[in-house]
Structure formats: structure tokens, C-alpha cells
C-alpha positions as CSV (number, residue, x, y, z in Angstrom):
1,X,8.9,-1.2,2.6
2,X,8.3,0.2,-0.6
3,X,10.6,2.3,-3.0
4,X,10.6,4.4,-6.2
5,X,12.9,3.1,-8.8
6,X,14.2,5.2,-11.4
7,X,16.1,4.3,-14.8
8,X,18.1,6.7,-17.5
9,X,19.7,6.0,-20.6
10,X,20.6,2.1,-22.1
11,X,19.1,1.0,-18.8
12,X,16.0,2.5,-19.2
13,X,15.9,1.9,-22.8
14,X,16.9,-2.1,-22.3
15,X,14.3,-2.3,-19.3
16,X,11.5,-1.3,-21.1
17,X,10.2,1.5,-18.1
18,X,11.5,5.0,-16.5
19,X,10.0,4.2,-13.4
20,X,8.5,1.6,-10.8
21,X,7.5,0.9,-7.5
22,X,8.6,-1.7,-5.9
23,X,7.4,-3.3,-3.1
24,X,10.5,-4.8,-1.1
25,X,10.8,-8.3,0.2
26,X,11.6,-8.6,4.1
27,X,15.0,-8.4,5.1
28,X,15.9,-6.1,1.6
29,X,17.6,-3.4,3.2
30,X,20.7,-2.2,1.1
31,X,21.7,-1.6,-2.3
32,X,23.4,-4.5,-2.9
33,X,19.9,-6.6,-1.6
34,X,18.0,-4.2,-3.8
35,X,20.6,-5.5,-6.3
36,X,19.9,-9.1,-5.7
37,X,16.1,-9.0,-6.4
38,X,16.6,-7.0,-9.4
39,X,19.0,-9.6,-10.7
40,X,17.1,-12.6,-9.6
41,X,14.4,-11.4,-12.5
42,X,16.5,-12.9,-15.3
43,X,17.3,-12.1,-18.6
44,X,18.2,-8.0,-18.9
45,X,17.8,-7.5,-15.3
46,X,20.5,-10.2,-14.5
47,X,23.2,-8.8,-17.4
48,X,22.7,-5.2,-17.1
49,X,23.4,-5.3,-13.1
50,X,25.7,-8.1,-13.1
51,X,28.7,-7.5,-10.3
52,X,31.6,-5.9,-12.7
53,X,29.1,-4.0,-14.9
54,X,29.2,0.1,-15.4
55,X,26.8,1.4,-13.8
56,X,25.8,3.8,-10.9
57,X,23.5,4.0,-7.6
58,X,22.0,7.2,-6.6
59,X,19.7,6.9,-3.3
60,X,17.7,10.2,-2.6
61,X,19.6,11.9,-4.8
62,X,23.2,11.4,-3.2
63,X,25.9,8.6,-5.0
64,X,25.2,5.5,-3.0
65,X,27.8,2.4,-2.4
66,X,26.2,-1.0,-1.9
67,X,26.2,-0.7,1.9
68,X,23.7,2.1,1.7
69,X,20.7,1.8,3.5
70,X,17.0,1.9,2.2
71,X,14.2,3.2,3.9
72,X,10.4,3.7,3.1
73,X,9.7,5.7,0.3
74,X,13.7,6.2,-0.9
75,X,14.1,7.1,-4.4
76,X,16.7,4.7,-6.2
77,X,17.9,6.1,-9.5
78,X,19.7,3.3,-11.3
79,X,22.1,5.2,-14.0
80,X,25.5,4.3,-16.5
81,X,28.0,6.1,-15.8
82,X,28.2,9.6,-17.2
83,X,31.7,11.1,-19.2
84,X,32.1,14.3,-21.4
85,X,33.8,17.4,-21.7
């Protein structure tokens, strides 16, 4: 399965790209797997998305929790969180 990756603000600034696809490994199903090979590429990747780290999921557009499934062709926005006024 394959997925479009999107990143905004520090994240996207600290990862060097707005965008990717991403091919997914077998068995990658969820957020928190999605997590897991982002994390396993080191350096950046493993700090900015370390467990306890600010940061938000979006899948298809809609807040997603680690649980959420993936599916073929899901857009996975990768985001800090947002506060103002």
C-alpha cells in the first residue's frame, strides 16, 4: 500500500520536504505503524515523532488517534499542534 505524506510548520521545516510518497512495508496498517517506520529512520525523524512529543495526526483530512486505520492512497498530514486567539 502506498500513502501521501504531508508535513506543515517546524516539522516540515526540520524534515527538509512538504510532501512524500511512501510506499508501506507489509503489515503497516495504523498510525502508530506508520509511526514506527518513520521513527526507525533516525536522527530528526526519531526526535520529532518520539512517543510524548507535540504533535498531530490528520488521516483524509479528519484528526486521527494511533489506532486509525490506513488504506491505499490515504493522505496522512503530519502537523504541531495549532493555538491562537
Amino acid at each position: 500500500m502506498t500513502i501521501q505524506l504531508l508535513f506543515f510548520a517546524r516539522l516540515r521545516e526540520t524534515f527538509g520536504r512538504t510532501a512524500e510518497e511512501l510506499p508501506l512495508p507489509d503489515g503497516c496498517v495504523t498510525v502508530a505503524d506508520l509511526l514506527e517506520v518513520l521513527r526507525a529512520r533516525g536522527g530528526d525523524w526519531a526526535a520529532e515523532l518520539a512517543v510524548g512529543k507535540s504533535f498531530r495526526i490528520a488521516v483524509d483530512q479528519m484528526l486521527a488517534d494511533a489506532d486509525a486505520r490506513l488504506a491505499e492512497g490515504s493522505e496522512v498530514a503530519i502537523f504541531p499542534p495549532v493555538t491562537g486567539g
